[in-house]
C-alpha positions as CSV (number, residue, x, y, z in Angstrom):
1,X,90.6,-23.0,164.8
2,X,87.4,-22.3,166.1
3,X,83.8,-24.3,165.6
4,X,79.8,-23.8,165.7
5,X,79.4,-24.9,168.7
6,X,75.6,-24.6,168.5
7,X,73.0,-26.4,166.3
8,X,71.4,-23.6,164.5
9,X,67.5,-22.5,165.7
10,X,64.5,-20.5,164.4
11,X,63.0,-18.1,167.5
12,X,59.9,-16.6,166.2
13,X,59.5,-13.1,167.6
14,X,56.9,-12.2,169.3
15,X,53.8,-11.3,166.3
16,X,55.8,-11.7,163.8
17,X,56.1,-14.4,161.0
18,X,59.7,-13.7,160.0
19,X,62.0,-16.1,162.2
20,X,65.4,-15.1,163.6
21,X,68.0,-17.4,163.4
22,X,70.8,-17.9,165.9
23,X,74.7,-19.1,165.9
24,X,76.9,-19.3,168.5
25,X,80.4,-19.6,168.1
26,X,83.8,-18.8,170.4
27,X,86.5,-16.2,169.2
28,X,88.3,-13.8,171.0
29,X,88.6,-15.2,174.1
30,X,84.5,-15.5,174.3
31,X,81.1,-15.9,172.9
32,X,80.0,-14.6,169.8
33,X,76.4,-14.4,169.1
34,X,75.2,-14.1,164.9
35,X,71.1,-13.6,164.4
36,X,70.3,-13.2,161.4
37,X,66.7,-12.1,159.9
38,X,64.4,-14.4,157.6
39,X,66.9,-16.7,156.3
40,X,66.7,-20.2,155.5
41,X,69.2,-23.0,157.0
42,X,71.4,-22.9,154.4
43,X,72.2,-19.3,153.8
44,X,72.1,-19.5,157.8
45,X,74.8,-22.1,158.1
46,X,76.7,-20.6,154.5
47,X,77.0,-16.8,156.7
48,X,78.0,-18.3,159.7
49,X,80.7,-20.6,158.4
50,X,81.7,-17.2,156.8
51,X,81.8,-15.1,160.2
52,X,83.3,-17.9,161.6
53,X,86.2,-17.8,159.7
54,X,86.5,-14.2,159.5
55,X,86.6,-14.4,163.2
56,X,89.2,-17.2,163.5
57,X,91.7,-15.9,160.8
58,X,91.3,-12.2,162.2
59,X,92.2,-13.4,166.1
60,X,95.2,-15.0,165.0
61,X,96.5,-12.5,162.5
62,X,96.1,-9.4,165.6
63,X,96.7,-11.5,168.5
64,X,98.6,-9.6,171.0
65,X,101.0,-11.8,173.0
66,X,101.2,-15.4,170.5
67,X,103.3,-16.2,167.9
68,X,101.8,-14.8,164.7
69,X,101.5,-11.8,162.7
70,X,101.5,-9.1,165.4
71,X,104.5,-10.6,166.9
72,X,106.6,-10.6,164.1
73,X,105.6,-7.1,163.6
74,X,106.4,-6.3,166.9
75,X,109.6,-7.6,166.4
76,X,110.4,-5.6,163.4
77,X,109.2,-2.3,165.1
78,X,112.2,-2.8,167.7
79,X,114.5,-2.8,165.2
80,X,113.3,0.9,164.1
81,X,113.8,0.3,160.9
82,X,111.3,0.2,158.0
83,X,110.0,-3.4,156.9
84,X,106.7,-5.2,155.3
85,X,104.2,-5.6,157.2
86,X,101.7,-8.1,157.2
87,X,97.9,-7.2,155.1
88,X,96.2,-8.0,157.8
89,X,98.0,-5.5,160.1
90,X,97.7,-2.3,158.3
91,X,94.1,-1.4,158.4
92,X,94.3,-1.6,162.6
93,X,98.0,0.8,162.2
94,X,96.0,3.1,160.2
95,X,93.3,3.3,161.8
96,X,94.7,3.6,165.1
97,X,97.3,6.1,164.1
98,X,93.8,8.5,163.4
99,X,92.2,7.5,166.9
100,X,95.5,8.5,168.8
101,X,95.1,12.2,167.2
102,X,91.8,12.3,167.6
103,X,91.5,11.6,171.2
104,X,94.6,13.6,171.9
105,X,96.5,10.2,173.2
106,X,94.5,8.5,175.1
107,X,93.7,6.0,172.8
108,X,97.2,4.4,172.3
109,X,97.6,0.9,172.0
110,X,101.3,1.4,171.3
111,X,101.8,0.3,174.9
112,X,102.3,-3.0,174.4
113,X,104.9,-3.5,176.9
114,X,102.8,-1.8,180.0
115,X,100.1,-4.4,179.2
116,X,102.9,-7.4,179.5
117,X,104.3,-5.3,182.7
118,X,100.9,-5.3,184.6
119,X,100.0,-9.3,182.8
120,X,97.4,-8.6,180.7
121,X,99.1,-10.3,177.9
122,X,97.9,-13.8,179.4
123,X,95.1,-16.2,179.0
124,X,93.7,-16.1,182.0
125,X,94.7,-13.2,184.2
126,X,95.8,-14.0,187.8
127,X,95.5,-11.8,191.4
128,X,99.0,-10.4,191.6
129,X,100.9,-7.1,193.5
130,X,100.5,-4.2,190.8
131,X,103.8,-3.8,189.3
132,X,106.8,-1.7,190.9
133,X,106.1,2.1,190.5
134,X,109.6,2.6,189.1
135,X,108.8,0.0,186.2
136,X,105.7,1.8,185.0
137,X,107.5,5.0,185.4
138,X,110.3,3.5,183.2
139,X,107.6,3.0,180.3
140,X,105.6,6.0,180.8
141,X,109.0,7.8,180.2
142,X,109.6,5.9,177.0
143,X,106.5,8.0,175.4
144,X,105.4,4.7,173.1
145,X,102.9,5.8,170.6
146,X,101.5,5.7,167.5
147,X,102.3,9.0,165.8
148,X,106.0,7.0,166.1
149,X,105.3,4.8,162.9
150,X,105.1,5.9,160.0
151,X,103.5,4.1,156.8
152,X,104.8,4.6,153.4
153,X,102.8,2.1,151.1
154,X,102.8,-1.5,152.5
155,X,105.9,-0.6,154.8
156,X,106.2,0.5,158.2
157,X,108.9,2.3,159.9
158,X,109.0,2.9,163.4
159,X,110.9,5.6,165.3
160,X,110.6,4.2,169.2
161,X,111.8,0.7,170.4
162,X,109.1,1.4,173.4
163,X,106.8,0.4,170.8
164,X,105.0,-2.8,171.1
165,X,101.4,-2.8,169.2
166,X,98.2,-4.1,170.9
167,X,95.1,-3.6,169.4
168,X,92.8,-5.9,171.8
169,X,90.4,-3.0,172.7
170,X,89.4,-2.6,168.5
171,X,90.2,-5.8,167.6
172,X,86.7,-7.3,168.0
173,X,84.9,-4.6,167.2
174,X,86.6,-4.3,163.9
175,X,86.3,-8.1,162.9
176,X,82.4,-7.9,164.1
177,X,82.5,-4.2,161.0
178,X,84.0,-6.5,158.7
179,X,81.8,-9.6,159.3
180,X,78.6,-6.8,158.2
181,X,80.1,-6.3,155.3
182,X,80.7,-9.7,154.0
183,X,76.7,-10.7,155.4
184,X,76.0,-7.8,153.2
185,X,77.5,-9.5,150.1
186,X,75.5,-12.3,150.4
187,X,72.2,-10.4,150.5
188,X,71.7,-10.4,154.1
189,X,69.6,-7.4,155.2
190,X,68.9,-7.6,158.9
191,X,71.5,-9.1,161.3
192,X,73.0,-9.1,164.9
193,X,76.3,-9.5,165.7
194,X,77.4,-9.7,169.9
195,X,80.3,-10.2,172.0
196,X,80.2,-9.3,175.3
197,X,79.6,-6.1,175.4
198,X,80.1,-5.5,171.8
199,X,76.8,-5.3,169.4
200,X,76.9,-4.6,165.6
201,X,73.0,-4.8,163.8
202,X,72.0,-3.7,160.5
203,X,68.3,-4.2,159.4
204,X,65.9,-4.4,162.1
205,X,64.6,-7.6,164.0
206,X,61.0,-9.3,162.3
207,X,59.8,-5.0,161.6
208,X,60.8,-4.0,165.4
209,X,64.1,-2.1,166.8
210,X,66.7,-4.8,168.2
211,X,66.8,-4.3,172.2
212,X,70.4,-4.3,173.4
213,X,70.9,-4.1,177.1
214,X,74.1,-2.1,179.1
215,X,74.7,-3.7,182.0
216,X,75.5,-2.3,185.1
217,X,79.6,-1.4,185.9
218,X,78.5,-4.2,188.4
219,X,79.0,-6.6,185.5
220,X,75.4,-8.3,186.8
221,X,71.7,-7.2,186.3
222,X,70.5,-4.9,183.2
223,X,71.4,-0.8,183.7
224,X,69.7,0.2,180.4
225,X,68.4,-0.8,177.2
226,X,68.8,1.2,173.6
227,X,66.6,0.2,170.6
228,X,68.9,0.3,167.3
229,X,68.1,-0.6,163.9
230,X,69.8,0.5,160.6
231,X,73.3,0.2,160.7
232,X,74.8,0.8,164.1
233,X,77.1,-0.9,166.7
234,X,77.0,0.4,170.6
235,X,80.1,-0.6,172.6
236,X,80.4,-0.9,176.3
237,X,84.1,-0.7,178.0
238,X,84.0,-1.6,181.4
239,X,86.5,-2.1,184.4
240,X,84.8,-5.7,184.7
241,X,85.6,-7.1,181.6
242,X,89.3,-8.1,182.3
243,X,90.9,-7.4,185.9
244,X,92.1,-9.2,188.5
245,X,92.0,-8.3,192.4
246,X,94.8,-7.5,195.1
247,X,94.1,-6.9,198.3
248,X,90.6,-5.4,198.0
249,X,91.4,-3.7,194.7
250,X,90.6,-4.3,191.0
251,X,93.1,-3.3,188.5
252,X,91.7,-3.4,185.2
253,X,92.8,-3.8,181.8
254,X,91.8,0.0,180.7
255,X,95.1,1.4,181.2
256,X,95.9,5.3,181.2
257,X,98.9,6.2,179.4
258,X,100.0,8.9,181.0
259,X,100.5,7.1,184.1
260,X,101.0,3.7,183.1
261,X,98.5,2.2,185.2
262,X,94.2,1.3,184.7
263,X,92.6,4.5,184.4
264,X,90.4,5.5,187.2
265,X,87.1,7.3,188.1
266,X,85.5,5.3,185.6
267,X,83.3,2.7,185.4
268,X,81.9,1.7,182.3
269,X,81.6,3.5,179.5
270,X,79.3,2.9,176.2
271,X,79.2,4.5,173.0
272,X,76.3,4.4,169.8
273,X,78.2,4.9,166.7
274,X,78.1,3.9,163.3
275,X,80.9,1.3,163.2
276,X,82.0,-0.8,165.7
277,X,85.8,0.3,165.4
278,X,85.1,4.0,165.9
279,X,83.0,2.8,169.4
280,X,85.6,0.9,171.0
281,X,88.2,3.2,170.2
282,X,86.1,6.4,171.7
283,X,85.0,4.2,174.4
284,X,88.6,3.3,175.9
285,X,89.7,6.6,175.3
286,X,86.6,8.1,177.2
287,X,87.3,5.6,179.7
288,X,90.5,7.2,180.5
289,X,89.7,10.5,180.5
290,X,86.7,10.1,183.5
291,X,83.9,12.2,184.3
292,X,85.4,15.4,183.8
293,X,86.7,15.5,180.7
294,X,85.1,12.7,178.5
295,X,83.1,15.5,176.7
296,X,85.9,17.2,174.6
297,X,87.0,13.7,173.3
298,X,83.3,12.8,172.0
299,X,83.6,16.5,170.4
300,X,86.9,15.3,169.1
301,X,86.0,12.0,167.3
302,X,82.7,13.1,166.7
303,X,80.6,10.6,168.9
304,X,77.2,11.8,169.6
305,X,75.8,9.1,172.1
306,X,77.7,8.7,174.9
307,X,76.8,7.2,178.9
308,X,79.7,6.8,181.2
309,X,79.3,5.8,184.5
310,X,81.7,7.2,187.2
311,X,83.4,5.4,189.9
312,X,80.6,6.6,192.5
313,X,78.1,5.0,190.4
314,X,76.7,8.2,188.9
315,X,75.3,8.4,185.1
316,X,77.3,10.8,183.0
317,X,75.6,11.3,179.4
318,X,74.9,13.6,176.6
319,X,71.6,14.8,175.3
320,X,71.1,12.6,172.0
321,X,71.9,9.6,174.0
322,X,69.4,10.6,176.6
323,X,67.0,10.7,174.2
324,X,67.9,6.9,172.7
325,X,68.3,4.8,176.0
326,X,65.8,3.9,178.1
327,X,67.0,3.5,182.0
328,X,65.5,0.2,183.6
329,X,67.5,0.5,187.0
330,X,65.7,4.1,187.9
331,X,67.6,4.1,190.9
332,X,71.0,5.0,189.4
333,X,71.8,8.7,190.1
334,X,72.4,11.0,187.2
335,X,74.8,13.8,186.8
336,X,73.1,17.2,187.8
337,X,73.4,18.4,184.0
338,X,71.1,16.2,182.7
339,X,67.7,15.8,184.7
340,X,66.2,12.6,185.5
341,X,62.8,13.0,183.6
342,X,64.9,14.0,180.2
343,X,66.9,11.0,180.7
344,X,64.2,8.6,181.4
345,X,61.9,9.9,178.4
346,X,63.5,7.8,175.6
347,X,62.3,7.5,172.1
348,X,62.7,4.8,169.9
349,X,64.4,5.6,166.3
């Protein structure tokens, strides 16, 4: 069970009257940042305890590789034949089963067993030689996926003992959509919800946009900033949020299902969506299909702001995001379809 860690605190901004509230807590393996807008201390502390405890029961119901919920499900699915599944499981199946179409399969967190293979299923992930090529090749083969299971009701049925479900890359992002909701129940208007490179806001901060920074695929120093108020989440996937290096090379956790191993040609990737879920869904998936083919999948799952940079460090993104982000490292070159000046001229919404 997770606690506050921090002492609430009132952070005037800058001009304005309304403060902005801030809790800090640890889930999902990190930091988890909750501002909330001209509250007092105790509807502060009543909404995070609330978070917090979204947060803590939703980690261990979806954890990937502990005892719990997802294990036994996992269990059952090898069986291949139908069974109960737990409440708390069937939103991510569902949901997940309509990203897999959308994205033409390569978001597929049916590959469970290639994530254990490569020993991302691990607390802390240690430098190790990349698995054997004929061990990958073994589970490519195997076709895992999530058009496999069906769901009739509260059952599931699935048709592949390849199958083992890990829904890590949505996971956070879908507990941060929930954790809205519920702040929304108890009258909250205006709020900020981060983890790493996850951000969910509704509302606005004191009457000005809330400022979220993209880093660059470096992992240090700020490649961009997007203003966002309303109700939207921007998600960054990136090949330094969990990897481990051998012999010069980092093999991240992003990993391409068609060939069993982390995708490549990619950097980072972020996405400006309505929902949090949605964005880290069409950001892995972008992720693995690189520079040259990221397009079609924002067409498929209907994402309009997309920047992905490639492995060579160049900015890849469409128009409407353009528009929304402005660049603060000017220095970063930018594909040849959208000109510097267009991308640098960003409005606030």
């Amino acid at each position: 069970m997770y606690a506050i860690a921090l002492t609430l605190f009132g952070l005037a901004a800058c001009g304005q009257e309304t403060p902005v509230t801030t809790i800090r807590f640890d889930a999902f393996g990190g930091q988890v940042d909750l501002s909330l807008v001209g509250v007092d201390r105790q509807q502060a502390q009543q909404a995070a305890s609330l978070v917090q405890q979204d947060f803590a029961f939703l980690q261990d119901a979806w954890h990937s590789w502990q005892p719990g919920p997802m294990g036994r499900v996992n269990q059952m699915l090898l069986t291949e034949e139908p069974f109960v599944a737990p409440p708390s499981t069937m939103p991510l199946v569902r949901l997940s089963k309509d990203f897999e179409e959308q994205s033409g399969g390569l978001f597929n967190p049916a590959i469970g067993y290639l994530m254990d293979l490569w020993g991302f299923h691990a607390e802390a992930v240690r430098s190790r030689p990349p698995p054997p090529a004929q061990h990958i090749a073994r589970l490519v083969a195997a076709t895992p996926g999530m058009s496999q299971i069906d769901i009739e009701g509260l059952e599931l049925h699935g048709h592949n003992p390849a199958i083992k479900l890990d829904f890590d890359s949505i996971a956070k992002s879908h507990a941060m959509d929930l954790a809205i909701e519920h702040l929304r129940e108890l009258g909250i208007k205006s709020a900020l919800i981060k983890a790493g490179g996850e951000v969910r806001v509704i509302g606005d901060r004191s009457g000005q946009p809330w400022r979220i920074t993209i880093r660059r695929p470096s992992g240090s120093g700020v490649l961009a900033i997007v203003p966002m108020r309303g109700d939207e989440s921007l998600v960054t996937k990136a090949d330094y949020d969990r990897n481990f290096v051998f012999k010069g090379d980092i093999y991240h956790a992003i990993i391409d299902p068609r060939t069993g191993s982390p995708a490549r040609g990619t950097r980072s990737v972020t996405v400006l969506h309505r929902d949090a879920t949605t964005a880290a869904a069409a950001a892995t998936a972008m992720f693995v299909a690189g520079p040259t083919e990221w397009e079609a999948v924002a067409r498929a799952m209907d994402i309009r702001y997309v920047l992905l940079v490639d492995a060579e460090g160049t900015l890849h993104m469409n128009e409407a995001m353009a528009d929304r982000i402005k660049l603060v490292d000017t220095g970063a070159p930018i594909a040849p379809r959208m000109q510097p000046s267009e991308a640098q001229g960003a409005t606030e919404p």
